[in-house]
N, C-alpha and C positions, 0 to 999 in steps of 0.2 A: 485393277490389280488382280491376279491370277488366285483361284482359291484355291489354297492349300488344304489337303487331307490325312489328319491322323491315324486312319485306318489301319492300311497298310505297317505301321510302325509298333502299332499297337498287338496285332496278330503276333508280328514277329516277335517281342517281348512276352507274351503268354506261350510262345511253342519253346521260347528258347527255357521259359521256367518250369516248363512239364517236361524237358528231354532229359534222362537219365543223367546223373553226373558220370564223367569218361572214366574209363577203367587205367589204373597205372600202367607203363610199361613193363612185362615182365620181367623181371629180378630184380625191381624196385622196392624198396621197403614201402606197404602197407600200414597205415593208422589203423588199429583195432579200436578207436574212440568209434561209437553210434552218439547221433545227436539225441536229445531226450524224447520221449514220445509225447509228454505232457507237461503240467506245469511242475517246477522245482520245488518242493517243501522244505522250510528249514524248522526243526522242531525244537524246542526247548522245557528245561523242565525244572524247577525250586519248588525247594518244600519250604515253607513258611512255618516257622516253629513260635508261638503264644509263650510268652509265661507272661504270670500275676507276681508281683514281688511286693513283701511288705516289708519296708526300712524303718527301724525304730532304734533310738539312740538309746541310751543307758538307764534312762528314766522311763524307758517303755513308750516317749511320745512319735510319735509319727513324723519322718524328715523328710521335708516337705524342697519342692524347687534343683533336683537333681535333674540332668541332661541323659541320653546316650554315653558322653562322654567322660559322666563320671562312674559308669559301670564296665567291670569285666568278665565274660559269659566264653565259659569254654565248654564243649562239647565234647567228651570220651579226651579231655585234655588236650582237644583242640582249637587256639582261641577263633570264637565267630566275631561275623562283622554286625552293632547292630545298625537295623535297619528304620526300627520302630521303640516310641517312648514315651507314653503321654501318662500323664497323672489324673489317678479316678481320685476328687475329694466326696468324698462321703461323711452328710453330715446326719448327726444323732439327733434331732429335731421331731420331739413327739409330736403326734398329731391329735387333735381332740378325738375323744372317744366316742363315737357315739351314740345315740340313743336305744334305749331298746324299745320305746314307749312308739307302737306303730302310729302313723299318719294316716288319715284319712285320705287316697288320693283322688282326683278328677275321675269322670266316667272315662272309662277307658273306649277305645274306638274301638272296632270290631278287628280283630287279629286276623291277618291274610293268612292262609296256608301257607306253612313250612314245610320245604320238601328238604329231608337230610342229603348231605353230601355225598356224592358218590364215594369220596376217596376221605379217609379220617384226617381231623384237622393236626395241622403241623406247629412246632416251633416256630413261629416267621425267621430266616435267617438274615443273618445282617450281608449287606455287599460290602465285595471285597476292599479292603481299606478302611471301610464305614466301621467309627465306634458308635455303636446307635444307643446303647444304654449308656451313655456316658453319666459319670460322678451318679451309679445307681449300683444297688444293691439287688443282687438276684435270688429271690428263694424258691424252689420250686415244691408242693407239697404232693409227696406222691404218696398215695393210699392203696396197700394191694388188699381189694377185699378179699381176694381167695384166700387171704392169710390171715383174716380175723373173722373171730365170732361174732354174731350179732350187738354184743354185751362191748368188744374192743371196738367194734365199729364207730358206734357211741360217742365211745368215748374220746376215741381219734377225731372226729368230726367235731366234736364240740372242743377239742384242745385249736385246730384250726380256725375253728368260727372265734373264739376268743383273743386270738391273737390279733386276726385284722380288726377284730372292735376294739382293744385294747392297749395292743403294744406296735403295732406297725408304726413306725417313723416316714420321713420325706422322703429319705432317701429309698425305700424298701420297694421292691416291683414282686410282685408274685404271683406264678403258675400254679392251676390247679391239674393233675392230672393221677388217672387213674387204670387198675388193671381188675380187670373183673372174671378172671381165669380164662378169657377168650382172645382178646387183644388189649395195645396200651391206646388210649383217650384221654388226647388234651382238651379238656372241659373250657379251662379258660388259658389263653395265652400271659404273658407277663406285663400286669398294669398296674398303678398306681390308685387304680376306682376300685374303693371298699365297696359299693354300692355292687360292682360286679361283681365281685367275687362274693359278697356275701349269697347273693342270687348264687352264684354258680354251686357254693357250698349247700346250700338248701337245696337245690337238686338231687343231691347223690340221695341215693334210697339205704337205708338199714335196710341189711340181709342178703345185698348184692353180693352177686360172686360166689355163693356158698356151694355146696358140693365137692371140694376139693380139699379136704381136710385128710390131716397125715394118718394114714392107715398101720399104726404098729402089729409089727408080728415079736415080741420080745414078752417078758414075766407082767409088765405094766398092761397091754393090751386086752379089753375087754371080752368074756366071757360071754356071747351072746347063746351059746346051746342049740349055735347052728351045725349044720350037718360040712362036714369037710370039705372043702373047695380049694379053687387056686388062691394063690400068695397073694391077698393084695397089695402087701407093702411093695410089691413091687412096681406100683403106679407111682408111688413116692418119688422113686428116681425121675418120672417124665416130670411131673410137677413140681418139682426144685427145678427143674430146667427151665419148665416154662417160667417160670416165676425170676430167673436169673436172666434168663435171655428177655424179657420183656424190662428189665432196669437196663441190658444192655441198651434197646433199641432205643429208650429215652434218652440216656447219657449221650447217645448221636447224634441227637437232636440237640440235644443241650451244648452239643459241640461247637455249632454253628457259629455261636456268639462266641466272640473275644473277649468277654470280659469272665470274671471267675463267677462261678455259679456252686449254688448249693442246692443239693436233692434234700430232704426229709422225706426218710424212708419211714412210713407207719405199719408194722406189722406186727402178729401175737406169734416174733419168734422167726427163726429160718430154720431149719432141718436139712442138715446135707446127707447123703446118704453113702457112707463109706468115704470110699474114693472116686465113686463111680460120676458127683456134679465134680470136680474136684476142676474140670478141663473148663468147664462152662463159667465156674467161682473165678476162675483166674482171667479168663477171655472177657467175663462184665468187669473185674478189678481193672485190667490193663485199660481197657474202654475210657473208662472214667478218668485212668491218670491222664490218658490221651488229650481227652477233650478239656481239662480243668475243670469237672465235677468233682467237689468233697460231697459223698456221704455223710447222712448223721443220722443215725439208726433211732428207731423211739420204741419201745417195747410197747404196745398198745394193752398190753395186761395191767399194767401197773404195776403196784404192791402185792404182791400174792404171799400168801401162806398155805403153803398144800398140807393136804393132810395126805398120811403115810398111803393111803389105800384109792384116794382119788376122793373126787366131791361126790355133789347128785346130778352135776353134769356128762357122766360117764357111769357107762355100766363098771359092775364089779369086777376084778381079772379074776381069775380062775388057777388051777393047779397048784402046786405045792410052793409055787413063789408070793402067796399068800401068808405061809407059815416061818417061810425061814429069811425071811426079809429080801428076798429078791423084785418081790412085787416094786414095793418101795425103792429100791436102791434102783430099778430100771428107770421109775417116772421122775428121780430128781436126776439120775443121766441127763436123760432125754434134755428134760427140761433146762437145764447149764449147760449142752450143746446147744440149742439151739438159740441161746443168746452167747455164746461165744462166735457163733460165727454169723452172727449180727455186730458183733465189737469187733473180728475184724475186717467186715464188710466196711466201716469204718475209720477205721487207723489202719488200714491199708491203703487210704486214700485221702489222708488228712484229717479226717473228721472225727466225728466222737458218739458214745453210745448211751442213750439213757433208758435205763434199768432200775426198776421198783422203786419209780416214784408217779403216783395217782393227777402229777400236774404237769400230765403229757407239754404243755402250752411249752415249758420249760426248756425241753428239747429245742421247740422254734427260738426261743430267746439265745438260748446258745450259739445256736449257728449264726442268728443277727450279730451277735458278740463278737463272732470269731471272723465278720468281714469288717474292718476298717479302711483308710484310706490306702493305695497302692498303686505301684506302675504296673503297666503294659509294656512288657518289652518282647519286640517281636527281632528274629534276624533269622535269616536264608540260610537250612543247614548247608557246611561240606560236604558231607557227608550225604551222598544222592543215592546210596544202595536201601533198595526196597527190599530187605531182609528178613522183617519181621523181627529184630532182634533189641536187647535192651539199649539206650544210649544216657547215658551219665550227664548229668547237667551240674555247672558249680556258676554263682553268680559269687560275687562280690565288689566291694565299693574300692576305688585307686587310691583315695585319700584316708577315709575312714575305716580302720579297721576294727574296731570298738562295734561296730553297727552291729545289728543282729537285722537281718534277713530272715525272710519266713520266704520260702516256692519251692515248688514241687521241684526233685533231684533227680529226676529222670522222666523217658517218656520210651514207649513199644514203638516202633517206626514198623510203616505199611510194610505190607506184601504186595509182590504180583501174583498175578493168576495164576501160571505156574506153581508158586512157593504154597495154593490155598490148599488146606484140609478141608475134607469134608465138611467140618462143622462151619467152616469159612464159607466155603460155598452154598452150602444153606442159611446162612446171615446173609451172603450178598443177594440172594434173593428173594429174601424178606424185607429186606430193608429197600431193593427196586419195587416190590410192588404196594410200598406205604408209600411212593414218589406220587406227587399228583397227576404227572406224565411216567409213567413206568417206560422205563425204556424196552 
C-alpha cells in the first residue's frame, strides 16, 4: 500500500493562516469592528448592605421565628430585595465567677523566645457569607491611655478586670484593645476565655501613654512663671485628631464582622477644639454607623467634685481671672465640654454615656443590657452610586404593626478615589499600611 504524506498539506494550512486577510474591493463598505487583542472581562459590582434589628412586641419580649419574608426594608424609599436573614439568640446565662485566691501552678518549662510581629495584630475577619460569632455577644473594651491620668487608668482597668470575673455571661465574647498616643493595639482578639483576657488585662502597664495631656491657653490654665513661648494649645487640635482617627481605624476593623458590635470607650473626657476636629468628629461618627458599632462612652474620672480654683493636681492659674470668677467659670466649661462630646460621641451612634458614677464596671453592664436577641438582615443596595452621601434606611414587619424595631436609620455609602479629600486619602493610607500585605 503506497505511503501517504501529510507534509505537504500541513505547510499549506500554516501559509494559508499567516497570509494577510484580502483587502475589499474598492467602494465596498468596510467593517470598522477590530477583533479583541486579549481576553474579554466582564466586571460586576453589589454593595451588601448589614443591619442588626431588634423586634420586640408590646410587652418588650423579643419575637422570635420571623423569615425574610415577613420584613419590609426600603432604602431612600426604595423597596430592596432581602437577601439575608438569620436569627442571633442570645442567651443571659451567668457564668461562675471566679476565684481571686491564686493556684499554685506546675513548674513551668523554659519559655522560647518571642519575636513581635512585624505588622500589629488585627480583628480576624469573618468570610464572606460566614456568621462566625453566631448567637454571641460582642464587646470590645477600648482604653485610650493618652486620655487618662494615671489615677483614671486604675481605675478603668480595674472596672474591666471586674466585669470578666464577675459579670460576663455565655453569651458575651470580648476584645481587649488599646491606644497609647502612638498607634491602636489589639491586645486580645474576641473570646470567650476569662483566663485570657484576665492575662491580657494584667498586661497593660499604669502610666502608659502619658505625655499628651490637654494644654489650656484660657483664665483656667496654669500659671507656671515661665518666660513666653509659642501656643501650646495648639497641639490640642493634632491630638483630638489622633485620638478620633485612632477609634476611627478600630471601628474598621470592627467592621469586618456582621454581627452588631459594641466599643466601650474609657477615657477622662474628649476635648474638641472649636470647630477645627469638627471634620474628623463626623468622619469616626459616620465610620461607626457604617460598620454597626454602637459607642458607649465611660468617663474614667468618676464622681468628681472640683473645687472653684483647681486641686493639688494642677498648678495655680494666674491673672485677674482668679478674682472675678473667670478662673472657675473656664474650668467647669472645660470640663462639661468635654463630656458632652463624649455623650454625643455616643447617641450619635446608638449608645450611651456614663458620667459621675465611681462604678465604671456599670457602663460595661449597660452595653451587655442593650444587646439582646436579633436579626441579620442583609440585601444588595439599588442604589450602586459611590457618592459618599447619606442613605435613609426604614425596616418594618407586613403583618405586625405594633412591633417596635430598634436599627440603625441610615448608613454614609463609599466614595471613589476621585470624590477623596484629603483627609480620605490619608485614611486610605493608613489603614493600607495596618493590612498584613500592604498593597
Amino acid at each position: 500500500m503506497p505511503k501517504i504524506s501529510f507534509a505537504p498539506l500541513f505547510l499549506m494550512l500554516v501559509c494559508f493562516a499567516q497570509q494577510p486577510p484580502a483587502k475589499p474591493p474598492s467602494g465596498a463598505q468596510q467593517n470598522p469592528a477590530t477583533p479583541a487583542s486579549g481576553p474579554v472581562k466582564f466586571q460586576a459590582s453589589a454593595q451588601l448592605v448589614i443591619e442588626t434589628v431588634m423586634v420586640k412586641d408590646k410587652s418588650g419580649k423579643i419575637i422570635e421565628g420571623l423569615t425574610a419574608k415577613d420584613f419590609v426594608v426600603t432604602e431612600d424609599n426604595v423597596p430592596q430585595t432581602i437577601s439575608i436573614c438569620d436569627f442571633e439568640k442570645l442567651t443571659d446565662a451567668p457564668l461562675p465567677p471566679t476565684s481571686d485566691t491564686p493556684t499554685i501552678p506546675a513548674a513551668p518549662e523554659p519559655e522560647k523566645l518571642k519575636v513581635d510581629p512585624v505588622v500589629a495584630a488585627q480583628i480576624a475577619p469573618e468570610a464572606p457569607g460566614d456568621i462566625k460569632y453566631r448567637d454571641k455577644r460582642l464587646l470590645a473594651l477600648y482604653y485610650d491611655m493618652s486620655a487618662m491620668p494615671e489615677a483614671d487608668q486604675l481605675r478603668a482597668l480595674d472596672a474591666g478586670t471586674k466585669f470578666i470575673r464577675t459579670q460576663m455571661t455565655a453569651a458575651d465574647l470580648m476584645a481587649i484593645i488599646k491606644y497609647d498616643g502612638t498607634a491602636v493595639k489589639v491586645l486580645q482578639d474576641f473570646t470567650a476565655n476569662r483566663d485570657d483576657l484576665m492575662k491580657t488585662m494584667a498586661k497593660l502597664i499604669i502610666g502608659e501613654g502619658q505625655g499628651l495631656d490637654e494644654l489650656l491657653s484660657d483664665d483656667s490654665s496654669s500659671d507656671y512663671g515661665s518666660a513666653f513661648g509659642e501656643d501650646d494649645s495648639e497641639f490640642n487640635l493634632f491630638n483630638t485628631n489622633r485620638q478620633l482617627a485612632a477609634l476611627q481605624s478600630t471601628v474598621r476593623m470592627l467592621g469586618a464582622l456582621n454581627e452588631k458590635k459594641v466599643l466601650l470607650y474609657f477615657a477622662s473626657g474628649l476635648s474638641l477644639n472649636s470647630i477645627d476636629n469638627q471634620s474628623q468628629f463626623q468622619a469616626t461618627t459616620n465610620a461607626a454607623i457604617r460598620a454597626n458599632v454602637t459607642f458607649f462612652a465611660v468617663d474614667a474620672r468618676g464622681l468628681m467634685a472640683l473645687s472653684p480654683l483647681g486641686d493639688a493636681t494642677r498648678g495655680s492659674p494666674g491673672g485677674a481671672g482668679m478674682y472675678n470668677g473667670g478662673s472657675a467659670m473656664a474650668m467647669m466649661g472645660n470640663f462639661q465640654k468635654s463630656q458632652d462630646n463624649m455623650y454625643a460621641l455616643a447617641t450619635d451612634t446608638g449608645g450611651k454615656a456614663l458620667f459621675d458614677n465611681n462604678d465604671l464596671s456599670r457602663g460595661i453592664v449597660e452595653a451587655q443590657e442593650s444587646i439582646s436577641s436579633y436579626y441579620i438582615i442583609g440585601y444588595y443596595t439599588t442604589n450602586a452610586n459611590l457618592d459618599g452621601k447619606f442613605r435613609r434606611i426604614k425596616i418594618s414587619l407586613k403583618e405586625d404593626t405594633t412591633a417596635k424595631l430598634d436599627y440603625r436609620v441610615g448608613y454614609v455609602a463609599n466614595k471613589t478615589f476621585n470624590k477623596f479629600t484629603t483627609a480620605d486619602m490619608e485614611r486610605q493610607l493608613q489603614d493600607a499600611l495596618m493590612m498584613a500585605d500592604p498593597m
